[in-house]
N, C-alpha and C positions, 0 to 999 in steps of 0.2 A: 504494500500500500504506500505509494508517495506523498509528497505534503499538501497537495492541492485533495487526495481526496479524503485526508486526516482534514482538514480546514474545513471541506464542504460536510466531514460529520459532524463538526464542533459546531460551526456554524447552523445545521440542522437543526441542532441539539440545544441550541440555545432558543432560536426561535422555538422550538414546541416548547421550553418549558415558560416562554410568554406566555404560550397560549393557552395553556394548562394553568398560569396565575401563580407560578412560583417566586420566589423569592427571587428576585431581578438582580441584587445581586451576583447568586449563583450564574444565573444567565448569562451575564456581561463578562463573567468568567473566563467562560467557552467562547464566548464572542470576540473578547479579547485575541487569545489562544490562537482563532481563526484565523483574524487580522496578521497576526505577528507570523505565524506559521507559513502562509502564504509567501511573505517575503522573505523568507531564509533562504542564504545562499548555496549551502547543502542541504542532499536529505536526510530526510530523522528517521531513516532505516537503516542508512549507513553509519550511522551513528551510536558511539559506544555507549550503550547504558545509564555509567555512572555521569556520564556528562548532560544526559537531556534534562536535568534540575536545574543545570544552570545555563540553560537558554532563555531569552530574553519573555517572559510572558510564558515562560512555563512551569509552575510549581507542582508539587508534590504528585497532587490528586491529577492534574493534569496531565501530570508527567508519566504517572499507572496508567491512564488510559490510551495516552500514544504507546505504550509498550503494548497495551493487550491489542489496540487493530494492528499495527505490526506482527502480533506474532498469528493472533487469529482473523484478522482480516474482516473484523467488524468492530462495534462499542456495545456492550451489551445493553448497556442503559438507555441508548439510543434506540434499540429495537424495541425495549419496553414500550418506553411514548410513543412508537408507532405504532404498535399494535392495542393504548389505549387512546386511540386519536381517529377519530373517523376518517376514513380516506378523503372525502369532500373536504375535511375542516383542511388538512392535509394542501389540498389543493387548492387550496384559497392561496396559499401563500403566493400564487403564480401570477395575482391580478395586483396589477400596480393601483397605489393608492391604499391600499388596506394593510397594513404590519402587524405582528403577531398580537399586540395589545388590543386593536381594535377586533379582531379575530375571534381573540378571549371574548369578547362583548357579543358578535356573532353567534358565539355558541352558546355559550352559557345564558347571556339573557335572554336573545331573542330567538333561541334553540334552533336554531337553522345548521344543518349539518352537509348540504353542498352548495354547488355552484347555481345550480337550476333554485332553488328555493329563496338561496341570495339574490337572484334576478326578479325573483316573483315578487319578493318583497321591496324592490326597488319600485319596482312599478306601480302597485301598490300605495307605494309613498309610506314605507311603516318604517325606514333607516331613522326618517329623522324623530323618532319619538325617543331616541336614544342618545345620551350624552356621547359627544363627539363626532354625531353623524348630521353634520348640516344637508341643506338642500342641494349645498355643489358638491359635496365630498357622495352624497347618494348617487347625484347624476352622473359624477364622473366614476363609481363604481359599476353601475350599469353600463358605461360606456366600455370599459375595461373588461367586463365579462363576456360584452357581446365581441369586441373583438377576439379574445380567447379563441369561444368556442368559435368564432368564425375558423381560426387559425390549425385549429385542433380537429375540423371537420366535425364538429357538433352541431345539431343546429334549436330552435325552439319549436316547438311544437307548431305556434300559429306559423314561423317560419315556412311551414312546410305545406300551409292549407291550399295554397293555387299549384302547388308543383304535384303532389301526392296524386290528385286524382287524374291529372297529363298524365303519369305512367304508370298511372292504373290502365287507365283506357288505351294506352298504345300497349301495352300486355295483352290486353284482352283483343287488339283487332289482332296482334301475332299469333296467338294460342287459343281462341275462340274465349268468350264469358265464362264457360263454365269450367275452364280448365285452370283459370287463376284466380285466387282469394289475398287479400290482405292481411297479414297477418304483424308479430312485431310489437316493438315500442310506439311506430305511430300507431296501430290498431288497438294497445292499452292505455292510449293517448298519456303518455309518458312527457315529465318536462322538457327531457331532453332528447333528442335522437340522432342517433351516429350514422345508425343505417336506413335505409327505405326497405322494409322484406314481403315478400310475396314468397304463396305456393303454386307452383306450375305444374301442373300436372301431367309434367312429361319427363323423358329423359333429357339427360345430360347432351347425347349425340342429336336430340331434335332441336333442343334448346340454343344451341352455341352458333349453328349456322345462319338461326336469325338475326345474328348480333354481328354479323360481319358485313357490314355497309360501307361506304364510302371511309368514313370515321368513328371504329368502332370504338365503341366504352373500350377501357384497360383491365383485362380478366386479372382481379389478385388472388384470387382461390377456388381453389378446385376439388373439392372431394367425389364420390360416387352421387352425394344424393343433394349437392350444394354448390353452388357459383356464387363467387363475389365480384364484383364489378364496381370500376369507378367511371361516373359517368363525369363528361367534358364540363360541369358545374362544380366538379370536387365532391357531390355529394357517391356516396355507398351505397351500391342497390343489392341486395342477400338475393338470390332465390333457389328456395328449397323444389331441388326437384327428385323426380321421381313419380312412377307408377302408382302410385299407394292409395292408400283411403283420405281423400282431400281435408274430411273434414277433421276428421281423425289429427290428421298434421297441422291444419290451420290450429286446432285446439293445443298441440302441443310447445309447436313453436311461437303463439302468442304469449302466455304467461311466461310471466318473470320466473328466472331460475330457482328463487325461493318459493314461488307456488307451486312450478311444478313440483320441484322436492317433496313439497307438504303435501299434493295428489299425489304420488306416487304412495309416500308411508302411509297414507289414510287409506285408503283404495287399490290394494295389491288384488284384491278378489276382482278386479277389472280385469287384471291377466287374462283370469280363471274363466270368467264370463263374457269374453271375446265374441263368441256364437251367438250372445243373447242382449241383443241390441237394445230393448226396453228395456232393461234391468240397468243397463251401461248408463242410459239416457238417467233416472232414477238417480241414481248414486249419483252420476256428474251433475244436477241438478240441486242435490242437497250438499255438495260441496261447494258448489257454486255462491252457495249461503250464506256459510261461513264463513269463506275465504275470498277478498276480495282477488280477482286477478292480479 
């Protein structure tokens, strides 16, 4: 491990304990650390032991933890805060204008724990009920976010309302109506969406010939029963293909991988009762009740 990606843990690792609301001191600690570390003229791998205590900006406790990612190639304490840190809260850090303090306030007041939900509540107008979030610092976080996800290939949900049903319908004059359904985070009407997914109710070898036109989309994956595609806008078109039971698929690849999880362990006797269509209907019916998709 060199000194730039000792620095980028320290520096991690200060920011999340902002944002967890730690003692700032400690923080400025590692923050320090980072700073100083950066700029050394050697690295602190090639370097003897007994000497890394007297490097400038790095004492004791810091000086244990440059030893242990040099020998182990991580910071333990570091992976702790990430794994009690929401990924969203996480990725906050990426939107300029917001620093780990304001973050803390992000989550812990106003419990928003990603990107999509920080957005909604810009819009909204609920930043500024909170100390430190005027009417420009909101407006220019919305602006920061929607550039992001522009960057990152995400997009917003309304983002997608006049594009989504153009290739729906140019699907369905390639494959006929009944061969493709919508399916996906636009079809769970999800904040955010990465990909545009449909089920095509063809193969693979029917499927790909249509797509070779003057300027075809860019095929980025391929399996037996699935094509991805980037189309000439940036955005991600999934489609699940295959011979199969349309509806059967539209239901599976719609929900969120956590609901499917939870139909699967609730409803294993669906296996079992494959043959018996009404009974399937029945149970997917009263799961349906329980569990939001």
């Amino acid at each position: 491990m060199d000194n730039a990606a000792i620095a980028d843990n320290f520096a991690l690792l200060a920011k999340l304990m902002d944002i967890h609301g730690e003692n700032s001191f400690k923080s400025k600690t590692f923050a320090v650390a980072a700073f100083n570390i950066e700029k050394l003229p050697m690295q602190l791998k090639d370097t003897p032991r007994e000497k890394l205590f007297n490097i400038k900006g790095i004492g004791e406790s810091t000086g244990k933890k440059v030893a242990e990612m040099i020998d182990t190639g991580k910071l333990e304490v570091l992976s702790e805060y990430i794994n009690n840190t929401p990924p969203g809260v996480i990725e906050m850090l990426n939107i300029k204008g917001i620093g780990p303090k304001k973050i803390n306030t992000i989550w812990k007041e106003m419990e928003i724990e990603s990107l999509g939900e920080l957005l909604y509540a810009c819009n909204e107008n609920r930043l500024t009920l909170f100390k430190g979030f005027g009417e420009k610092t909101q407006k220019n976080v919305q602006e920061a976010i929607e550039f992001y996800f522009q960057n990152q290939g995400h997009f917003l949900f309304a983002q997608l309302n006049d594009v989504f049903p153009q290739i729906e319908a140019y699907l369905k004059k390639l494959f006929s109506p009944e061969k493709v359904m919508q399916t996906g985070a636009y079809r769970r009407h999800a904040l955010t969406i990465e990909e545009l997914e449909f089920v095509i109710n063809e193969t693979n070898e029917t499927v790909k010939p249509k797509f070779e036109t003057a300027q075809p989309p860019e095929l980025l994956e391929e399996t037996d029963d699935n094509l991805l595609y980037k189309l000439k806008t940036g955005l991600k078109l999934r489609l699940y293909t295959g011979e199969q039971n349309i509806i059967e698929r539209q239901f599976v690849t719609t929900g969120s991988p956590e609901f499917i999880d939870a139909f699967q362990k609730h409803f294993q006797q669906l296996i079992i009762l494959n043959r018996k269509p009404k009974m399937k209907f029945f149970l997917l019916q009263a799961f349906l009740t329980s569990f939001p998709v």
